[in-house]
PDB file with SEQRES, HELIX, SHEET and CRYST1 records, atoms N, CA, C and O in Angstrom:
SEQRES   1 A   66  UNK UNK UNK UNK UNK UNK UNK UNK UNK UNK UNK UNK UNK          
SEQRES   2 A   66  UNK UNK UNK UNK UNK UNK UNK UNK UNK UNK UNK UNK UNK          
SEQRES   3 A   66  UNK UNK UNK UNK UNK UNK UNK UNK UNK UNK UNK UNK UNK          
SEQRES   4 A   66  UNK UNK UNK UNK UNK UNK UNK UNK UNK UNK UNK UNK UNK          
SEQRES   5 A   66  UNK UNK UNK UNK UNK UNK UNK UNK UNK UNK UNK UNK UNK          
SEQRES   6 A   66  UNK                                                          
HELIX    1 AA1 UNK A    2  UNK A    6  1                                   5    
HELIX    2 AA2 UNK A    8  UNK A   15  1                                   8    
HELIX    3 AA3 UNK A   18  UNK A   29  1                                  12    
HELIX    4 AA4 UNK A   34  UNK A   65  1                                  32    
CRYST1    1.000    1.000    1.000  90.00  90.00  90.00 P 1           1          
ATOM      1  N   UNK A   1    -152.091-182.751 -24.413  1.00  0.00           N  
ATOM      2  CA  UNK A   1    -150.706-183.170 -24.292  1.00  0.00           C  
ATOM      3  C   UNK A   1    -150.490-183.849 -22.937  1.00  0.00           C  
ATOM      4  O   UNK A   1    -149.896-184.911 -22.753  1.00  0.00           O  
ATOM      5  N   UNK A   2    -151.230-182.845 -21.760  1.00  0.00           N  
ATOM      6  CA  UNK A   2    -150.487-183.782 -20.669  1.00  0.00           C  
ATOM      7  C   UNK A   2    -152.030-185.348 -20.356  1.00  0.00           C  
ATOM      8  O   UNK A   2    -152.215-185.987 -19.320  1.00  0.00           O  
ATOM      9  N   UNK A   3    -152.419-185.402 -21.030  1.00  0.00           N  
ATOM     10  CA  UNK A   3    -153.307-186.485 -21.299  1.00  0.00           C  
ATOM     11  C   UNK A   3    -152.119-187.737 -22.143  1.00  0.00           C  
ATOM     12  O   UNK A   3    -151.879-188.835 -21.640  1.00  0.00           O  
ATOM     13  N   UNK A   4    -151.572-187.304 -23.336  1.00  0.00           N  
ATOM     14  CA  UNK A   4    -150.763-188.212 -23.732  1.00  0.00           C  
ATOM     15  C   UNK A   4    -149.539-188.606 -22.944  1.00  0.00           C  
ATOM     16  O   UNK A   4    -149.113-189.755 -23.060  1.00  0.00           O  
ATOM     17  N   UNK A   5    -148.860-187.617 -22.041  1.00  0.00           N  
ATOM     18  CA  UNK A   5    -147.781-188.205 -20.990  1.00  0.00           C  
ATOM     19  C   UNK A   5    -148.662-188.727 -20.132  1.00  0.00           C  
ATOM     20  O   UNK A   5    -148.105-189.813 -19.970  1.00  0.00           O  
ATOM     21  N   UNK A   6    -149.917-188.793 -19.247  1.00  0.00           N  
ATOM     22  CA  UNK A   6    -149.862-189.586 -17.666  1.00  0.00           C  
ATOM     23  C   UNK A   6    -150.983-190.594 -18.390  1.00  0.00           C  
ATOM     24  O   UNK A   6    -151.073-191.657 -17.776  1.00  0.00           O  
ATOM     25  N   UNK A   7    -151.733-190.513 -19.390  1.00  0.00           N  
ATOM     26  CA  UNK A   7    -152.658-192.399 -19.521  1.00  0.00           C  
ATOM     27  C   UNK A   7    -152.356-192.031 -21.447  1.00  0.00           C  
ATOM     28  O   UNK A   7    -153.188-191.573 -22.231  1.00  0.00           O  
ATOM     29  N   UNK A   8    -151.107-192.372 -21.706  1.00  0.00           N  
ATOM     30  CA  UNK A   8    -151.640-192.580 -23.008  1.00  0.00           C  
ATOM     31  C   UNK A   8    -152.523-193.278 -23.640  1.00  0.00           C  
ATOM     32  O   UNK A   8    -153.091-192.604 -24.498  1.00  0.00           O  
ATOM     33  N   UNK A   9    -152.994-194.704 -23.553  1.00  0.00           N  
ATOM     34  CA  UNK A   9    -153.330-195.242 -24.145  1.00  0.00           C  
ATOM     35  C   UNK A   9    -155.347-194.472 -24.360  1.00  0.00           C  
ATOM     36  O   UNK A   9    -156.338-194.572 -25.083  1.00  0.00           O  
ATOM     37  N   UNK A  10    -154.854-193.789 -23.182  1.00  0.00           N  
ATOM     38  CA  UNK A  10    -156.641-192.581 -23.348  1.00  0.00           C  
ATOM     39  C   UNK A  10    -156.013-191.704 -24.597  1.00  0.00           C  
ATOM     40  O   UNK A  10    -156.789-191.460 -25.520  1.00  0.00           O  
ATOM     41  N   UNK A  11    -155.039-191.352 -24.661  1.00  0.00           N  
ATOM     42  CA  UNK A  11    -155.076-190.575 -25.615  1.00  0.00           C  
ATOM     43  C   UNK A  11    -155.492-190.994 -27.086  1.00  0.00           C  
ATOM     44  O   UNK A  11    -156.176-190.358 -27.888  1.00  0.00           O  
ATOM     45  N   UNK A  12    -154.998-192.018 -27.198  1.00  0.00           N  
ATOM     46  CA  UNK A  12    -155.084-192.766 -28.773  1.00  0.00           C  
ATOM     47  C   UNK A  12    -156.984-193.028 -29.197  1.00  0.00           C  
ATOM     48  O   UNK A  12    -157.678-193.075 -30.213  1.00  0.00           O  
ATOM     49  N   UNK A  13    -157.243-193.184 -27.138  1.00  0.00           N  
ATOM     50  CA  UNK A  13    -158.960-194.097 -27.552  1.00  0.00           C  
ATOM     51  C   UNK A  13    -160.000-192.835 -27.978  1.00  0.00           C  
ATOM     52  O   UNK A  13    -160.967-192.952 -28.731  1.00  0.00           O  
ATOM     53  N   UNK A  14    -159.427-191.247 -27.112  1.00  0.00           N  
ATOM     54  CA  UNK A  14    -159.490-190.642 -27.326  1.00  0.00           C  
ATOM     55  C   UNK A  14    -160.755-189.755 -28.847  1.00  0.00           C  
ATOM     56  O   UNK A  14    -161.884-189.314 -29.062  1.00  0.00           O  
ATOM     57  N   UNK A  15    -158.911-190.110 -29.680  1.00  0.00           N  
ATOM     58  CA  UNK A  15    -158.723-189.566 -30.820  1.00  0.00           C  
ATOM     59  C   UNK A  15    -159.350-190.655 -31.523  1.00  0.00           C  
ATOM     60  O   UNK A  15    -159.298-190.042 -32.589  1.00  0.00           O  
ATOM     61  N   UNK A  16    -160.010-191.963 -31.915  1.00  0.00           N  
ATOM     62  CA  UNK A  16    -160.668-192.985 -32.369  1.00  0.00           C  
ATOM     63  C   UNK A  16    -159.689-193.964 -32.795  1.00  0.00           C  
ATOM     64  O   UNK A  16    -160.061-194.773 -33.646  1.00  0.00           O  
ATOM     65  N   UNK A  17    -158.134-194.057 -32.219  1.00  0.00           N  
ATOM     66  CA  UNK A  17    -157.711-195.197 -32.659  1.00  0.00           C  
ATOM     67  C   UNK A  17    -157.581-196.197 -31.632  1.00  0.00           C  
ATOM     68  O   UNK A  17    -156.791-196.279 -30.692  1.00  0.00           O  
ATOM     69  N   UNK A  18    -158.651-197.039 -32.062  1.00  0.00           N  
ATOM     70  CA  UNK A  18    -159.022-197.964 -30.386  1.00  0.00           C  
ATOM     71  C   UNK A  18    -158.069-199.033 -30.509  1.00  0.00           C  
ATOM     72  O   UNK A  18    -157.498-199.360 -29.469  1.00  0.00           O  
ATOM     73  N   UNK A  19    -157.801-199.604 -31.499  1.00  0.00           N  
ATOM     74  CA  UNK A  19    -156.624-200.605 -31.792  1.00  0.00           C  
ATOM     75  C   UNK A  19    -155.587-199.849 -31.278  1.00  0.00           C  
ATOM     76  O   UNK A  19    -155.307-200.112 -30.109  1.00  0.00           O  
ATOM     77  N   UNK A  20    -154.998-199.062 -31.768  1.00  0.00           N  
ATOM     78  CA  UNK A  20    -153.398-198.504 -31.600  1.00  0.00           C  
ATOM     79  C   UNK A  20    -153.674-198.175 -29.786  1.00  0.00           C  
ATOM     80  O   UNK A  20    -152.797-198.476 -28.977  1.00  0.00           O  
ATOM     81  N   UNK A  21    -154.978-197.544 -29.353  1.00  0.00           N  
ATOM     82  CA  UNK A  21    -154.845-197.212 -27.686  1.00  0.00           C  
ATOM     83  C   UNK A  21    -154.995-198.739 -26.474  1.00  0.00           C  
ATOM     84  O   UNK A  21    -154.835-198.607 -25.261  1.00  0.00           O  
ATOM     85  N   UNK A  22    -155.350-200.198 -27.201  1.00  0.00           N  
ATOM     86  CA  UNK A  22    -155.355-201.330 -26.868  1.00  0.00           C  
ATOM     87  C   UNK A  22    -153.620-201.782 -26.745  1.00  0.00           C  
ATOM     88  O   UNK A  22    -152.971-202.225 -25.798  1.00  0.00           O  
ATOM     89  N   UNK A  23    -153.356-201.543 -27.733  1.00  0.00           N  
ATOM     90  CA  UNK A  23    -151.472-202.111 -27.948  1.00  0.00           C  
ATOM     91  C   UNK A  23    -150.986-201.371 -26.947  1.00  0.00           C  
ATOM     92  O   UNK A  23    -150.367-201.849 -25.997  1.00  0.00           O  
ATOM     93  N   UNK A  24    -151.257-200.078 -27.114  1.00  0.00           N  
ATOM     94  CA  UNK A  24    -150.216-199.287 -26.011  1.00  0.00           C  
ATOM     95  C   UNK A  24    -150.640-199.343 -24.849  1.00  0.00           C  
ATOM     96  O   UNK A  24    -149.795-199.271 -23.956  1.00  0.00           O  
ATOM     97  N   UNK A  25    -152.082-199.491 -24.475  1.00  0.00           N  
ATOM     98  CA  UNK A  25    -152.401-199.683 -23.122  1.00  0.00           C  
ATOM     99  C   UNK A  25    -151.458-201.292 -22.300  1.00  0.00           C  
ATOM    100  O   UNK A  25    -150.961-201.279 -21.173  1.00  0.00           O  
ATOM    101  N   UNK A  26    -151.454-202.431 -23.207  1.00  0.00           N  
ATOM    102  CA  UNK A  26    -150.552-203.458 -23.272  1.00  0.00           C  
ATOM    103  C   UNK A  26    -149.446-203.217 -22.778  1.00  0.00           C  
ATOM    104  O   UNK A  26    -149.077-203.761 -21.737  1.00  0.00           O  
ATOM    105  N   UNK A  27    -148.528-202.126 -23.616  1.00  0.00           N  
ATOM    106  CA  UNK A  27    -147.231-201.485 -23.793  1.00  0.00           C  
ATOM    107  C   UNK A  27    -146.933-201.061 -22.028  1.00  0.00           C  
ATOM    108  O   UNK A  27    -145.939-201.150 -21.308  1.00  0.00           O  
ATOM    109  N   UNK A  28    -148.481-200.527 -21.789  1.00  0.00           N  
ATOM    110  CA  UNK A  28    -148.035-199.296 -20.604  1.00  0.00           C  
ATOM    111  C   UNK A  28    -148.216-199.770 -19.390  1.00  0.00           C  
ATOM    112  O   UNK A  28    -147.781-199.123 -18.437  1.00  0.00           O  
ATOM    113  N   UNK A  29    -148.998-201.177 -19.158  1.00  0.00           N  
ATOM    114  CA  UNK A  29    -149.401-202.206 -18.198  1.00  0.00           C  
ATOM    115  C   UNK A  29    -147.603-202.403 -17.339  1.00  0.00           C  
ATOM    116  O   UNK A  29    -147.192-202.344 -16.180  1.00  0.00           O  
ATOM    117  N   UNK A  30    -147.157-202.582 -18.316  1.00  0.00           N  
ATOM    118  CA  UNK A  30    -145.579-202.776 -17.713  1.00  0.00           C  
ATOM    119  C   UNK A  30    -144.926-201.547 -17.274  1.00  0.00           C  
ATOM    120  O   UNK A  30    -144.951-200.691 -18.158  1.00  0.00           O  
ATOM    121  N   UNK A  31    -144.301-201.149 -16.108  1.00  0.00           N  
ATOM    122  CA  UNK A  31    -143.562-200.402 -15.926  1.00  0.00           C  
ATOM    123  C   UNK A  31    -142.678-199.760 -16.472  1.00  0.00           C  
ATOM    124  O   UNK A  31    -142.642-198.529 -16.496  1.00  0.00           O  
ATOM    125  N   UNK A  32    -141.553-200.783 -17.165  1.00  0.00           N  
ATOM    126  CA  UNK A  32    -140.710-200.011 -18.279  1.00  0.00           C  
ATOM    127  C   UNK A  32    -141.074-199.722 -19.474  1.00  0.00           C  
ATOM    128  O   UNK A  32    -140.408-199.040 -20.253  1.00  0.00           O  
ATOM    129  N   UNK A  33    -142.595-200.421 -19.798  1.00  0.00           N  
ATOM    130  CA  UNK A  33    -143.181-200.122 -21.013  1.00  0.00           C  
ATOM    131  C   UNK A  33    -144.146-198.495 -20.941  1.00  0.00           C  
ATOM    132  O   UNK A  33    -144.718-197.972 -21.897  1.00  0.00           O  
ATOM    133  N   UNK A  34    -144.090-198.025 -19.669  1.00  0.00           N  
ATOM    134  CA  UNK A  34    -145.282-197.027 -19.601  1.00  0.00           C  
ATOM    135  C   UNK A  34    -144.279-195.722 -20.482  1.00  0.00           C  
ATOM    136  O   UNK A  34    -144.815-195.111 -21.406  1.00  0.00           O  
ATOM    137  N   UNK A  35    -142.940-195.432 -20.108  1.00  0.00           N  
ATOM    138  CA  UNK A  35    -142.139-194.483 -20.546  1.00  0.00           C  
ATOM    139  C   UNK A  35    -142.186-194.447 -22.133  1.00  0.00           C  
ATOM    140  O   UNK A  35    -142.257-193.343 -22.673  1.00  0.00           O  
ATOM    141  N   UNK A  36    -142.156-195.382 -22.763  1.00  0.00           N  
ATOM    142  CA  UNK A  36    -142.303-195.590 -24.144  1.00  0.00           C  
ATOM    143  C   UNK A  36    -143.656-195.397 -24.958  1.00  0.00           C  
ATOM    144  O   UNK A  36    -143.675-194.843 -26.058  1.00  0.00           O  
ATOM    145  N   UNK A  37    -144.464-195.758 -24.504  1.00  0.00           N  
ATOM    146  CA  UNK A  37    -145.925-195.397 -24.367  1.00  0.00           C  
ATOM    147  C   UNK A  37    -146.566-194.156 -24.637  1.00  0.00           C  
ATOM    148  O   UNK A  37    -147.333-193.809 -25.535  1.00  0.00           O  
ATOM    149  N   UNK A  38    -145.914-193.367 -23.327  1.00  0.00           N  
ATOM    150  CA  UNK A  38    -145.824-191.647 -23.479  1.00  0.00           C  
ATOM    151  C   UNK A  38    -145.174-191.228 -24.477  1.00  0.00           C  
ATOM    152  O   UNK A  38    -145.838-190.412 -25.117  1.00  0.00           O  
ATOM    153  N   UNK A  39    -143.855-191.485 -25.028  1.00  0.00           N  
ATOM    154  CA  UNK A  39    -143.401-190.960 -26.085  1.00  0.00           C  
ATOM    155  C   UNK A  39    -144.141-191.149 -27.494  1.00  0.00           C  
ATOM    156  O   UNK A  39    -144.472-190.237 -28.251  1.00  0.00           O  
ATOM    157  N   UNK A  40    -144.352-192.665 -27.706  1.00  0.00           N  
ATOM    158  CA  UNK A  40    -144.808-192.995 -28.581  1.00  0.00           C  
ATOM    159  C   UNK A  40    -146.511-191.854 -28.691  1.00  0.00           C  
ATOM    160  O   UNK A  40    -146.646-191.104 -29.658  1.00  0.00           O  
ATOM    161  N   UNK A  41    -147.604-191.930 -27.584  1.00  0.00           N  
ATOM    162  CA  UNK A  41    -148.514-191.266 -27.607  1.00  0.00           C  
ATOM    163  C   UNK A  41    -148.158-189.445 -28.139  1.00  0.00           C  
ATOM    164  O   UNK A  41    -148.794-188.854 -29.012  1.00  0.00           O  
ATOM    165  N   UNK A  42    -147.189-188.959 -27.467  1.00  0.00           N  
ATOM    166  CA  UNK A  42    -147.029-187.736 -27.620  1.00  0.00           C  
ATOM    167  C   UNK A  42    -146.509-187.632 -28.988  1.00  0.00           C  
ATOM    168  O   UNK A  42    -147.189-187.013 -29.807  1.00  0.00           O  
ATOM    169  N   UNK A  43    -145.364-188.169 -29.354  1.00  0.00           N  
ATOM    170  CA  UNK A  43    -145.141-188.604 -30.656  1.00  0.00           C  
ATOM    171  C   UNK A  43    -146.474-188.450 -31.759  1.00  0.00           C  
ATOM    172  O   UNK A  43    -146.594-187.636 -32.674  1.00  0.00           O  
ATOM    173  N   UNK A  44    -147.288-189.381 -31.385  1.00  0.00           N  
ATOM    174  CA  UNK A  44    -148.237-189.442 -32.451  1.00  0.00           C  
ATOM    175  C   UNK A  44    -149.444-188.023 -32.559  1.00  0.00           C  
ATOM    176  O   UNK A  44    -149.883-187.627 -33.639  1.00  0.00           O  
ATOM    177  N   UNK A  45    -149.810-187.437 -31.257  1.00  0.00           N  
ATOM    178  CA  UNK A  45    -150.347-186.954 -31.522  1.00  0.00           C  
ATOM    179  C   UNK A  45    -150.066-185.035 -31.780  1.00  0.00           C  
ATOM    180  O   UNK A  45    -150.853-184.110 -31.576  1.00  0.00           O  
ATOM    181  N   UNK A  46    -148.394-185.010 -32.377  1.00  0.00           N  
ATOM    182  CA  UNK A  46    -147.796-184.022 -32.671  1.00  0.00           C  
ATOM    183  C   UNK A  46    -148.053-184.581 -34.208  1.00  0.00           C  
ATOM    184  O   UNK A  46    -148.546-183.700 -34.913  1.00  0.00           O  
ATOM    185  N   UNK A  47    -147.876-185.611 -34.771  1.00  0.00           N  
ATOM    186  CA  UNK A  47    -147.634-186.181 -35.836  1.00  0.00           C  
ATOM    187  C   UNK A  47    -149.401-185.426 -36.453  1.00  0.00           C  
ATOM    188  O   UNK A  47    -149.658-184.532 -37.259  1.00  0.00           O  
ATOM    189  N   UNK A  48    -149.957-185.991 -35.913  1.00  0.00           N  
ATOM    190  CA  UNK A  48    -151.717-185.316 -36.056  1.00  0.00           C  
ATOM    191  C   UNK A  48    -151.826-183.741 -36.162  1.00  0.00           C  
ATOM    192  O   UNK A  48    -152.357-183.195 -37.129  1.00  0.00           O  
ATOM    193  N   UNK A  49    -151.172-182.914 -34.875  1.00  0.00           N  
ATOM    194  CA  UNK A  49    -151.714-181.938 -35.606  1.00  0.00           C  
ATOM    195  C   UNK A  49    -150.859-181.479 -36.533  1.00  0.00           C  
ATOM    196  O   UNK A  49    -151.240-180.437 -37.066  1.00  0.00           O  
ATOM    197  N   UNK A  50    -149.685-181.966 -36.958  1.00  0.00           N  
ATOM    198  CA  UNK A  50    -148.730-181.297 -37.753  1.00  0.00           C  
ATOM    199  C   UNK A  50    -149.845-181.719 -39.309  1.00  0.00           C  
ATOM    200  O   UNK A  50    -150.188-180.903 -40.165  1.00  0.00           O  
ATOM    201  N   UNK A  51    -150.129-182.895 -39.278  1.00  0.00           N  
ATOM    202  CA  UNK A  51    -151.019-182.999 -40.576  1.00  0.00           C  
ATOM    203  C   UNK A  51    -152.413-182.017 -41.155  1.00  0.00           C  
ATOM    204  O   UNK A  51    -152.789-181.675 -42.277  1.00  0.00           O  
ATOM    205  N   UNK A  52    -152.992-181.757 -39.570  1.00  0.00           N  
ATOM    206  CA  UNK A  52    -153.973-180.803 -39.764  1.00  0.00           C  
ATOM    207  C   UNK A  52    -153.679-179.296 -39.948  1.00  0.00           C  
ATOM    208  O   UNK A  52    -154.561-178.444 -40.055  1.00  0.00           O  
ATOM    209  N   UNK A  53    -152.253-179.036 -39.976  1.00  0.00           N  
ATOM    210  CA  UNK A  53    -151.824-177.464 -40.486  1.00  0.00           C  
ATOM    211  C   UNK A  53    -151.611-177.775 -41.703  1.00  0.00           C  
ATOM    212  O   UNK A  53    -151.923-176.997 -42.604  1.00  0.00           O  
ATOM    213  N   UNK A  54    -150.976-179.104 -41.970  1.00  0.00           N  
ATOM    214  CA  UNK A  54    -150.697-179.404 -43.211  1.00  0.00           C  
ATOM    215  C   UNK A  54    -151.573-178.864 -44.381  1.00  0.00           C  
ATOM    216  O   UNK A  54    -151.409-177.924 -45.159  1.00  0.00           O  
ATOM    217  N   UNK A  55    -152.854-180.061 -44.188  1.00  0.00           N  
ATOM    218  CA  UNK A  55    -153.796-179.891 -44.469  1.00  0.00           C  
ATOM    219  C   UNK A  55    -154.582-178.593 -44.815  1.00  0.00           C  
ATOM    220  O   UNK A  55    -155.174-178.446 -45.884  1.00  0.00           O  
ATOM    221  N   UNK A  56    -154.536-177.619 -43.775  1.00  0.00           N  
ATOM    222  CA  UNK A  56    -155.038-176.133 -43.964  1.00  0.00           C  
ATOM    223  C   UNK A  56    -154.252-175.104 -44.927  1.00  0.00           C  
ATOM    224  O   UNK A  56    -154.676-174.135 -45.558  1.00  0.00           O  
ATOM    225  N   UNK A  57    -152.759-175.737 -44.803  1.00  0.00           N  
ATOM    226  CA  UNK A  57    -152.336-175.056 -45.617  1.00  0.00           C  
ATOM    227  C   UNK A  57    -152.097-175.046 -47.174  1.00  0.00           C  
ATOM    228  O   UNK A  57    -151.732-174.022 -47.751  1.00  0.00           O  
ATOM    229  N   UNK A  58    -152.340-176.345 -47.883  1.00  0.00           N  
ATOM    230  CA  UNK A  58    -152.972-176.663 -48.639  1.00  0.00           C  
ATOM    231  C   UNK A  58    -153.736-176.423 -49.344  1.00  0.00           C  
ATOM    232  O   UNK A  58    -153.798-176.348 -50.571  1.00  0.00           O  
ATOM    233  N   UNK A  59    -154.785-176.198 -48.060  1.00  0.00           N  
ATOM    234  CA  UNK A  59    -156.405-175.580 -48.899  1.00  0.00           C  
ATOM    235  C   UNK A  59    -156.281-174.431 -49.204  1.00  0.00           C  
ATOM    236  O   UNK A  59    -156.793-173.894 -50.187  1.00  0.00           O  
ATOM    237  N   UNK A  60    -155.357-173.763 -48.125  1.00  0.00           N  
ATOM    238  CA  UNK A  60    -155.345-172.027 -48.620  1.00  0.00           C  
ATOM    239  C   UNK A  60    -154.737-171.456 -49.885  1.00  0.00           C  
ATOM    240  O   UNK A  60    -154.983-170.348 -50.363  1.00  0.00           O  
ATOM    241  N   UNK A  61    -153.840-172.449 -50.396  1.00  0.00           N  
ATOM    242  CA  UNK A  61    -152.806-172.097 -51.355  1.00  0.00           C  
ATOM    243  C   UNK A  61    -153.650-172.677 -52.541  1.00  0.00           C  
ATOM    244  O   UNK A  61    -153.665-172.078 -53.616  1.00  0.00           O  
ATOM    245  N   UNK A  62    -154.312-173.775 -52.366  1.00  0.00           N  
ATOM    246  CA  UNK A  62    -155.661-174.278 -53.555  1.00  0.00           C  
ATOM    247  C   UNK A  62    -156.475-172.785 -53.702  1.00  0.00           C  
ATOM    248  O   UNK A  62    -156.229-171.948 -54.570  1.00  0.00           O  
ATOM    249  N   UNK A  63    -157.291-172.692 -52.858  1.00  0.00           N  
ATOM    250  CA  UNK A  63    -157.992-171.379 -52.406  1.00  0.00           C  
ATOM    251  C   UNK A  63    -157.140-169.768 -53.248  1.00  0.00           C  
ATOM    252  O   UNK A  63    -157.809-168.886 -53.786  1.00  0.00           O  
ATOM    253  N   UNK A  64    -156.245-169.757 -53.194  1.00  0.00           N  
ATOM    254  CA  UNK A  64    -155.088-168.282 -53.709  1.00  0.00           C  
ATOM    255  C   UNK A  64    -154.955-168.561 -55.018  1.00  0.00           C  
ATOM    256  O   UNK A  64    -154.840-167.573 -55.744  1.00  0.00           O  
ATOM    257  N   UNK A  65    -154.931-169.882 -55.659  1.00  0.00           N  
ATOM    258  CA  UNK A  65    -154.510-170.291 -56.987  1.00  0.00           C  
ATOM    259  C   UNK A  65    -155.713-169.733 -57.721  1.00  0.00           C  
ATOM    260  O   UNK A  65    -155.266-169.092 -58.672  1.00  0.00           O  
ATOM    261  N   UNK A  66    -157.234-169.680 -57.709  1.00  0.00           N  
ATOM    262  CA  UNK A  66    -158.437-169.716 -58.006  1.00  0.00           C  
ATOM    263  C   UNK A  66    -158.354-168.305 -58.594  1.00  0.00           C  
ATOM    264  O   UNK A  66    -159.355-167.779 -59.081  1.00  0.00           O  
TER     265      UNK A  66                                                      
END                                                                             
């Protein structure tokens, strides 16, 4: 997390989205663009793990049905 507030665009290259961490590194080059950047990064990578509980929870309830 505090990787996605102070260099987002590491965060995105990170996680393997080298396109999306190129745009925002763009985004974050600018001063008033760096604030947006962070949100957008933190943003996304809440968006991620919310999918990977998703995901688990899913399997477990596949898994209980059996």
């Amino acid at each position: 997390m505090l990787l996605a507030i102070l260099l987002p665009f590491l965060s995105f290259m990170v996680r393997g989205k080298i396109i999306t961490g190129i745009i925002c590194l763009i985004l974050q080059i600018t001063v008033i663009g760096w604030l947006p950047a962070a949100i957008w990064a933190v943003l996304s990578l809440n968006n991620a793990r919310a999918d990977k509980r998703t995901d688990r929870l899913i399997k477990a309830m596949r898994e209980n049905e059996r």
